[in-house]
N, C-alpha and C positions, 0 to 999 in steps of 0.2 A: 741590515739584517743582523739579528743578533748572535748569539755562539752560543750552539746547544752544547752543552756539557756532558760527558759520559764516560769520564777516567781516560782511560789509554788511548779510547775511540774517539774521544772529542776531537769536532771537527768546525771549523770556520767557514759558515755560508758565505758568500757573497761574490762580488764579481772579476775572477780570475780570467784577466782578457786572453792572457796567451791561451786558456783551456777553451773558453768559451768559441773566439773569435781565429785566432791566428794559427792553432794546432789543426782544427777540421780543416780548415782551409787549406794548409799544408798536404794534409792528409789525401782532399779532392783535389788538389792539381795534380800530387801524385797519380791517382785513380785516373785523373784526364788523361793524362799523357799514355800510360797502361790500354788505357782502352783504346785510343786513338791507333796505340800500333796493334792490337790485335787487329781494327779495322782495315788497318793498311796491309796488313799481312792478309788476312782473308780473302781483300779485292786481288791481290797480287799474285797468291794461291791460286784462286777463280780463274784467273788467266791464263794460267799458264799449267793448269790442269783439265785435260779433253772433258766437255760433258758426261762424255763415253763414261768416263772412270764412277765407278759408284763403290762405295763402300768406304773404309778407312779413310781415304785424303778427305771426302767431298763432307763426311761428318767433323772431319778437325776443321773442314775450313768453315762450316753454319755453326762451330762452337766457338769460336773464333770470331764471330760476325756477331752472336750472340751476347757470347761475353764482354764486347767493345761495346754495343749498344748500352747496354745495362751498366756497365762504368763509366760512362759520357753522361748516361740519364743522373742517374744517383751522384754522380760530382757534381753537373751543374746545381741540383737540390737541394747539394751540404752548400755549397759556395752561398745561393742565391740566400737561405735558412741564415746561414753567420752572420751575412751583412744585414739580414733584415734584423733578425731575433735580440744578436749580442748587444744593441745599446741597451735591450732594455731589462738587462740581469743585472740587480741592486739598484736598481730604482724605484723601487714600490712606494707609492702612495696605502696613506691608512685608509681614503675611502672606496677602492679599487671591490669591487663582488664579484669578481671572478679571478681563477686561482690555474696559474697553468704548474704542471708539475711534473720536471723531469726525472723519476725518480733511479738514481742511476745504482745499476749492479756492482760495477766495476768503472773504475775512472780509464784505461785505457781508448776503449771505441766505443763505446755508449753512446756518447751524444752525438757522435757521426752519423749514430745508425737514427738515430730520432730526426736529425737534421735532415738524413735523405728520405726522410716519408712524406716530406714535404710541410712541414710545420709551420714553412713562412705563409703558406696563404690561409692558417689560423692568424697570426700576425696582422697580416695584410685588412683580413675581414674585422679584427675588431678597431685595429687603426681609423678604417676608414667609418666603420658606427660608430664611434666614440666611448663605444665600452672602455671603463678601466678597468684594468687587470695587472696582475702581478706574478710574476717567473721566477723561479725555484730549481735550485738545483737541489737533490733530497739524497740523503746517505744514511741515515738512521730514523728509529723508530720514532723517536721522541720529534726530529723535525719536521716525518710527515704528520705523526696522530697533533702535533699544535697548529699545523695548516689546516686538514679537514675538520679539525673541531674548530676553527676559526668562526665564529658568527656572522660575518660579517660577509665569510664567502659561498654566496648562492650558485653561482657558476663553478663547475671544478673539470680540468681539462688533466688527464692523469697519463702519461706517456712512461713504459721503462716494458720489464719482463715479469708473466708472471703469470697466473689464472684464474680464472672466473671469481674465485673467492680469495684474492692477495694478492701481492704484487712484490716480486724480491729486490732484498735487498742485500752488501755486501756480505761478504762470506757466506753464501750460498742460504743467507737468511732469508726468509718470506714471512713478512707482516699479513694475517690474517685479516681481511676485515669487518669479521667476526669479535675482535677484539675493541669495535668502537659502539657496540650495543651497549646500550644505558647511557653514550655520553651523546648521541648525536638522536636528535628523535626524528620517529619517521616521517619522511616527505619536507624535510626541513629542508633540503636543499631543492630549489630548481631547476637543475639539469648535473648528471654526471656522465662523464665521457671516458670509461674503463679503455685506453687505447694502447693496449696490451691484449699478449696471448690471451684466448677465455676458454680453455679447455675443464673439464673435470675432474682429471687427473689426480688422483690421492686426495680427491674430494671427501673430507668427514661428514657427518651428519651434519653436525652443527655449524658449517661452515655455508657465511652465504655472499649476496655480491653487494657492492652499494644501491641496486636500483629501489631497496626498502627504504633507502633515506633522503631519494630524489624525486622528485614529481616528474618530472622526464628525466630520460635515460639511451646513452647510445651504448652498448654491451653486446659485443657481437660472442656466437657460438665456436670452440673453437680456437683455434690457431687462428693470427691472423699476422698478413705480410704487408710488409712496406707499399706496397703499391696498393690493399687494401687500403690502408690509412690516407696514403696521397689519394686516392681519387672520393674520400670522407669529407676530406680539407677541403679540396679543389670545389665539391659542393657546397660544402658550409659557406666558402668566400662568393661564389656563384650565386648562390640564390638566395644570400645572404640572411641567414635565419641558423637559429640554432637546429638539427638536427637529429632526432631521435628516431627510436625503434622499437 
C-alpha cells in the first residue's frame, strides 16, 4: 500500500502487526479476565445475599452479572476478529472488487471497537465464496476518497464513526460524502454497506448518503450498536449473500 502524503499529517498505510493483531488482543484478555471477576463476584454476592434483600445490593449484583457478560462476549469477538482479520491487512491483490474499510477516528480503541462487532464472520463469508477483497486501515481524506473512487471496487464494506451523510475522521474531522459527486457516477457501485452511526444530526441540505452511487445498499436509520452490526455479519456469513435494505 502506498503513502498518502499530506505535510505534517502524512501517514504510512499498511500492516502494523503489533496494532492490528497483538494490541486488541492484549486489550481483550484484559476485558476477559475484568469480566470474568465481575461474574465471580455476582454469583458470590447472589449467595450470600437473602432473596429477601431487594434494592441496592440485588441491582449491583445484575450490573455486575451484566457487565461480565458483555466483556466475555465482546473479548472473545476482538480475539476471535485479530486472529481471523490481521493476516490479511497489506496484502491486497490489484484484482480484489471489494473494499473493506476501517476508517479509524482515533488510533487508541477504534479498531477494538470494530473487532468486537463481530467483523470476522464478514471474513469468514467471503473466505469461504471466494470473493477477493482488500482491508484498509483509513486516517485521511485523501486515502479514503482514492479507495471509494477506486474502479475497480464494486463491493464497499465501510466500518468507523459517523452519520448518514459522512464518516469521521481524525481530529474530530468528518469527510462529507457529498463531497464525491461528479467523481463517482450513480449506481456505479454494487453494494455499499454505511456500518457506522446514520443519524441526521447537523444534516445540511446538500448532504447526502452513498445509496445514489450503489445499486444495493445496507444504511441503517439512526445510531447504530455493536450488536446491531454482529448479528448484520452473523447474517451475511449465514445465508451467505450480500445483504441489503
Amino acid at each position: 500500500m502506498e503513502e498518502i502524503k499530506g505535510g505534517k499529517n502524512r501517514v504510512k498505510f499498511g500492516n502494523n502487526r503489533i496494532y492490528v493483531l497483538y494490541k486488541p488482543i492484549i486489550i481483550a484478555v484484559c476485558l476477559l479476565i475484568i469480566g470474568n471477576y465481575f461474574i465471580v463476584q455476582s454469583i458470590y454476592y447472589k449467595l450470600i445475599v437473602p432473596v429477601t434483600i431487594i434494592g441496592f445490593l440485588w441491582a449491583f449484583i445484575i450490573l455486575f452479572l451484566f457487565l461480565g457478560v458483555i466483556l466475555i462476549f465482546s473479548s472473545i469477538n476482538t480475539i476471535l476478529s485479530a486472529l481471523i482479520v490481521s493476516p490479511y491487512f497489506n496484502k491486497n491483490s490489484n484484482n480484489a472488487d471489494t473494499a473493506i474499510l476501517f476508517v479509524e477516528r482515533q488510533r487508541i480503541f477504534n479498531l477494538v471497537q470494530f473487532y468486537w462487532s463481530g467483523v470476522f464472520w464478514l471474513f469468514l463469508w467471503l473466505r469461504k465464496t471466494n470473493y477477493k477483497y482488500n482491508t484498509y486501515l483509513v486516517y485521511s481524506k485523501e486515502h479514503l476518497e482514492q479507495i471509494l473512487l477506486d474502479k475497480k471496487f464494486k463491493i464497499l464494506y465501510i466500518f468507523g464513526h459517523g452519520k448518514r451523510y459522512g464518516v469521521d475522521l481524525p481530529e474530530n474531522k468528518i469527510y462529507r460524502y457529498k463531497n464525491l459527486e461528479g467523481k463517482i457516477k450513480n449506481r456505479d457501485k454494487e453494494f455499499i454497506a454505511q456500518l457506522h452511526c446514520n443519524s441526521d444530526k447537523w444534516k445540511k441540505s446538500q448532504d447526502i448518503t452513498l445509496s445514489k452511487f450503489a445499486k444495493k445498499k445496507y444504511i441503517t436509520k439512526g445510531n447504530v450498536y455493536s450488536l446491531q452490526i454482529w448479528y448484520y455479519l452473523f447474517k451475511t456469513w449465514k445465508e451467505k449473500h450480500i445483504i441489503s435494505n
